[in-house]
N, C-alpha and C positions, 0 to 999 in steps of 0.2 A: 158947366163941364169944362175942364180944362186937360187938354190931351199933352202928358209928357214923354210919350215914348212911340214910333210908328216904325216899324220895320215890314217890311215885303219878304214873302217868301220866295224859294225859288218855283214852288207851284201859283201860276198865276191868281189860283182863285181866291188866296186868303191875306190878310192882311196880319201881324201883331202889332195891341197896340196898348197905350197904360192914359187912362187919365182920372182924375181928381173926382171926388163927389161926398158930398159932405165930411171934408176931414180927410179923408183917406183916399187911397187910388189901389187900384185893381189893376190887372193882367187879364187883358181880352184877346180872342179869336175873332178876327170879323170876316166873313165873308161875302168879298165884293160886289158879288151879282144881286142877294138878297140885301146886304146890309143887316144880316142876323150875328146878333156880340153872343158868343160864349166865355161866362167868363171864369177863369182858370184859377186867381187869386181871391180870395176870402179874408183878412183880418184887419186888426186895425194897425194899417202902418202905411205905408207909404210903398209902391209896388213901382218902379220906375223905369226907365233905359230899357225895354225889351228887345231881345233881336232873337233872331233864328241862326242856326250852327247853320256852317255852309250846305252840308247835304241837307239842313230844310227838316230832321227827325226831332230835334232840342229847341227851346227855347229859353236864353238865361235872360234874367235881369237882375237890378235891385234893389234888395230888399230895406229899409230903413224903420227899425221898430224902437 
């Protein structure tokens, strides 16, 4: 596992965050207290750089297919 991307929201509890797994990398949700990943991105490409919009509602990154 290789994490390229971790951004904090501005709600304390969650985290965004991107990394590597077999070839490709995903866009997760994590939730700090549990440490439960939801995860947002699906295909095969490269999912990177995540952050959260200042109000904390968006989350962009990129994408690399």
């Amino acid at each position: 596992m290789s994490i390229n991307g971790l951004s904090a929201s501005n709600l304390p509890s969650n985290v965004v965050l991107s990394y590597e797994k077999e070839g490709a990398s995903a866009v997760y949700i994590m939730e700090i207290a549990s440490g439960k990943l939801t995860q947002l991105t699906e295909h095969r490409s490269i999912d990177t750089s995540p952050c959260y919009s200042h109000d904390g509602k968006q989350i962009a990154f990129v994408s690399i297919v």
